[in-house]
C-alpha positions as CSV (number, residue, x, y, z in Angstrom):
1,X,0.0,0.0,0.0
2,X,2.7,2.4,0.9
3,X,4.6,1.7,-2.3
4,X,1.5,2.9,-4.3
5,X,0.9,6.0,-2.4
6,X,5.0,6.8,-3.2
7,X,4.4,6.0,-7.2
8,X,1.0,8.3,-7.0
9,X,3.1,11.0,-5.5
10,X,6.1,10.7,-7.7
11,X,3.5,10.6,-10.7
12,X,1.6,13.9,-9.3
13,X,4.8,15.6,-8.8
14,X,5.5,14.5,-12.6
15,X,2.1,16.3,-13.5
16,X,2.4,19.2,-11.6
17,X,6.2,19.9,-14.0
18,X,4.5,19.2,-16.9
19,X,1.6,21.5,-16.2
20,X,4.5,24.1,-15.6
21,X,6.0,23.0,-19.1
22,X,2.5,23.5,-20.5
23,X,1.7,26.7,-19.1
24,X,4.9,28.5,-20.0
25,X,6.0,28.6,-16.3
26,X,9.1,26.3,-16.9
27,X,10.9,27.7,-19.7
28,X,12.8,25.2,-22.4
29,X,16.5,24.7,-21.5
30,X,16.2,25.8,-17.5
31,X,17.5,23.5,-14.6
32,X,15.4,21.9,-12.6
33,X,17.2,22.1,-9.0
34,X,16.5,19.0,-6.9
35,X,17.0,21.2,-4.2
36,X,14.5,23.9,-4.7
37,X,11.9,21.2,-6.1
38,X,11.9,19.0,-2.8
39,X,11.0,22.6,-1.4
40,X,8.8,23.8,-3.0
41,X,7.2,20.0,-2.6
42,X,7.7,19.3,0.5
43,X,9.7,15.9,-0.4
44,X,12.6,14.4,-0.4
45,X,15.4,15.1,-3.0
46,X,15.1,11.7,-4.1
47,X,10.8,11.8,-4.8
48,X,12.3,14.3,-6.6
49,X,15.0,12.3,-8.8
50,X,12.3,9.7,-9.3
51,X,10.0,12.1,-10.7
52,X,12.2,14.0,-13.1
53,X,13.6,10.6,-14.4
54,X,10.3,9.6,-15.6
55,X,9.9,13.2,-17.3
56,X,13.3,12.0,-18.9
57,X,11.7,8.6,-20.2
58,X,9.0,10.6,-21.2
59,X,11.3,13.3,-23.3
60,X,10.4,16.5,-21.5
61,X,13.5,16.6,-19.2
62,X,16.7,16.0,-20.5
63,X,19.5,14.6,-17.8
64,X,22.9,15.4,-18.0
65,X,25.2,13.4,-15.9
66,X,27.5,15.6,-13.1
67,X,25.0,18.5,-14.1
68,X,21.6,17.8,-13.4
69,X,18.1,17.9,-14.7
70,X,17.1,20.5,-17.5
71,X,13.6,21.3,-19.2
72,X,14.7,19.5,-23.0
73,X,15.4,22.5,-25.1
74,X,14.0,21.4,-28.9
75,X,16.3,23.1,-32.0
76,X,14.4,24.3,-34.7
77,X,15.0,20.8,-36.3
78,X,13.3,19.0,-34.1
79,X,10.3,21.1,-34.0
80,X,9.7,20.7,-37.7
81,X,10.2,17.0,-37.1
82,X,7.7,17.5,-34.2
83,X,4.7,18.9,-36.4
84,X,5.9,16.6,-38.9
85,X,4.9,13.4,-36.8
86,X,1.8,15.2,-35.8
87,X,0.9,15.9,-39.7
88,X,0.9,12.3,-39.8
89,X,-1.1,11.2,-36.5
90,X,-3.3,13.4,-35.9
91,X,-5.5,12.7,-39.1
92,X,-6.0,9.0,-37.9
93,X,-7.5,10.2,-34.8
94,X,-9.8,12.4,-36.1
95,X,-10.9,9.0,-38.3
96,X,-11.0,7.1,-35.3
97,X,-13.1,9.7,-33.0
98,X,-15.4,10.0,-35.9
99,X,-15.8,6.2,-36.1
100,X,-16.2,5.6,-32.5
101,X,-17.2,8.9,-30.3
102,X,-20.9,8.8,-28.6
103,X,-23.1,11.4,-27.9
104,X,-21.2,11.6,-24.5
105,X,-17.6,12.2,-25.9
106,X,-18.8,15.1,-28.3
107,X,-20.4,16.5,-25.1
108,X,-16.9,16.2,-23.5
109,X,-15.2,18.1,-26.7
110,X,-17.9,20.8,-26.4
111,X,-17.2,21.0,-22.5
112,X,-13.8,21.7,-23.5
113,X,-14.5,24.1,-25.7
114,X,-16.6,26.3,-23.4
115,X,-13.8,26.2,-21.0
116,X,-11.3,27.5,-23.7
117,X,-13.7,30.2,-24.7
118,X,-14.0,31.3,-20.7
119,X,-10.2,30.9,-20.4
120,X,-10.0,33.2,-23.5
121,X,-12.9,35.9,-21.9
122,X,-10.9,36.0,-18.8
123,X,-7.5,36.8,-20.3
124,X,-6.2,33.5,-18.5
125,X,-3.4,33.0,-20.8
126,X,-1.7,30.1,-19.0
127,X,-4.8,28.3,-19.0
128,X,-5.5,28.8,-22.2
129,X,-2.4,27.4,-23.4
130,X,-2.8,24.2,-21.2
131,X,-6.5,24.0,-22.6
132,X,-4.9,23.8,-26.3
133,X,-2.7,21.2,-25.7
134,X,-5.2,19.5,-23.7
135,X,-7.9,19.8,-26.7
136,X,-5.7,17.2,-29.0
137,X,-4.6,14.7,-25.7
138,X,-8.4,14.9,-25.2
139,X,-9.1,13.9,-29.1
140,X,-6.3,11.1,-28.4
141,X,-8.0,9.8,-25.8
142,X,-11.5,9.6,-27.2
143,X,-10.2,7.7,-30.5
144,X,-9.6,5.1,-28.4
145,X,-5.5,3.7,-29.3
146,X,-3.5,3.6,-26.2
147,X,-0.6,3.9,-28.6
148,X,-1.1,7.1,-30.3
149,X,-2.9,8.6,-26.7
150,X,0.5,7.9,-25.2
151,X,2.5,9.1,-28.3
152,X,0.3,12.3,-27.9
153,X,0.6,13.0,-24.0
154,X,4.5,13.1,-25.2
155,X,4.1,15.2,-28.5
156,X,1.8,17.9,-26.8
157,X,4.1,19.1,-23.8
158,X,6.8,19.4,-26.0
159,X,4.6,21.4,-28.6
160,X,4.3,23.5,-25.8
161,X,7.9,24.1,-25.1
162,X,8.1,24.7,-28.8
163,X,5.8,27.4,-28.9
164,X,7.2,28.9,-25.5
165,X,11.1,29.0,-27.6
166,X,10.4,30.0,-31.0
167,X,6.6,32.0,-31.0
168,X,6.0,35.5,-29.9
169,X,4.9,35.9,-26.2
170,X,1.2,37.1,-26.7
171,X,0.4,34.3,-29.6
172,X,-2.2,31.7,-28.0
173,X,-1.2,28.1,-28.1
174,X,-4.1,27.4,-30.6
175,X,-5.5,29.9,-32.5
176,X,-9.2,31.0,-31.7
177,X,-12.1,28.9,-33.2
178,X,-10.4,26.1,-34.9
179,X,-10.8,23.8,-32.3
180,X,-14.2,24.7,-32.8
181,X,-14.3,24.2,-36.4
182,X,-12.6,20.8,-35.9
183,X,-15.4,19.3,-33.5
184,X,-18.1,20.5,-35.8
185,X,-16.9,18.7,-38.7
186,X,-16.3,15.7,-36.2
187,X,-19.6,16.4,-35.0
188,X,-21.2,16.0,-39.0
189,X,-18.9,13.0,-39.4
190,X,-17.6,15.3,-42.0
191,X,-14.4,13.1,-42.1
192,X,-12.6,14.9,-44.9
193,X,-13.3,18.7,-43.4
194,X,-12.1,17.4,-40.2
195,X,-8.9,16.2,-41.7
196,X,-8.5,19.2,-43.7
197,X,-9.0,21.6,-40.6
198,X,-6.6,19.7,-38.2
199,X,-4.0,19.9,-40.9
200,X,-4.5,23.8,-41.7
201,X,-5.0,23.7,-37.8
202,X,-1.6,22.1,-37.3
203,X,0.3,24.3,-40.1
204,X,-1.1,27.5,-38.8
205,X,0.4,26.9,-35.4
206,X,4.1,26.2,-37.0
207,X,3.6,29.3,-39.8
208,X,3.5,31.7,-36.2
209,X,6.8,30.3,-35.5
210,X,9.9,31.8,-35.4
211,X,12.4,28.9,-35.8
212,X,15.3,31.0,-36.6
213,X,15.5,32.8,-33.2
214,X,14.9,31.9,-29.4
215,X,13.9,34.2,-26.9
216,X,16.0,34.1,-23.6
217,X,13.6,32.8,-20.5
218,X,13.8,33.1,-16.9
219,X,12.3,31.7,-14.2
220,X,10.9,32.8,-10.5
221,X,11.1,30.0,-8.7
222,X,9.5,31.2,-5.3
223,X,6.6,31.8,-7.3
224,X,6.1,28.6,-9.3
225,X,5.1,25.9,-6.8
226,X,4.6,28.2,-3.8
């Protein structure tokens, strides 16, 4: 029993980084101090070694031996090779949510939706950038491969840190409305519109980029898990 409440911690702890990641509070390339972690955790130094090695397994945290843990910095490479992969996955899950989803998991993308549009009415900007990546894990999950969900709960963080490196600081995550656009063709089991609109969806969002420069990040760590 105790060993599952350690592997639920480690796995929160986990969630709670990549939240951070999502949310633009981590930056891409900063070092994640055991230290400062376990305290603003309230763990141990080696919950917190645990969790950032299964952020490493997971490709978010890169670990450098004698140095430490950093927040995996993509090159402008890799992000190409990023929206590349999800050129190629994402249309199968919109086929398999169109074969599969119920009248309950459209309600779910619609619930999603309204919290997106009351994240955007507020001005919430962090939590409309976790919402975005959220919107395509959420798709991933509702077409019903544990594969490509896992492959997505990988793809989208790093998206995130992507967009965090190489777009300017006021861009959203996902643009307005085509997340609406997508579940409406989903909705109409309008498989070729929904194909068509997750790949302009997908292109629009690597157009904003700016993969020739990085800005330089910092971080407040009092502030972060406090």
């Amino acid at each position: 029993m105790e060993a599952s409440t350690t592997k639920l911690a480690i796995e929160q702890i986990a969630e709670r980084i990549t939240d951070a990641v999502m949310e633009h509070r981590l930056p891409p390339g900063i070092k994640l101090v055991e230290e400062k972690l376990a305290g603003a955790f309230g763990v141990s130094r080696t919950k917190i070694r645990q969790a950032l090695t299964l952020l490493a397994k997971e490709g978010l945290v890169t670990l450098h031996p004698n140095r430490g843990a950093f927040v995996k910095r993509p090159s402008a490479e890799e992000a190409r090779d990023l929206f590349a992969t999800r050129r190629l996955v994402e249309p199968e899950i919109v086929r398999n949510v169109i074969a599969r989803a119920c009248e309950q998991d459209i309600a779910r993308l619609h619930q999603h939706l309204e919290e997106e549009a009351q994240a955007r009415a507020t001005g919430d900007r962090r939590r409309i950038i976790r919402l975005s990546g959220q919107f395509h894990m959420l798709l991933a999950a509702l077409a019903g491969n544990a594969f490509i969900e896992k492959l997505m709960a990988e793809l989208c963080p790093l998206t995130c840190l992507i967009i965090a490196l190489y777009d300017a600081p006021q861009t959203p995550a996902c643009p307005e409305d085509e997340h609406s656009q997508i579940v409406e063709a989903i909705e109409n089991h309008d498989e070729a519109a929904a194909i068509r609109l997750m790949l302009h969806h997908l292109e629009h969002i690597e157009s904003e980029l700016m993969l020739d420069a990085a800005p330089k990040l910092d971080i407040h760590w009092e502030t972060l898990y406090g």
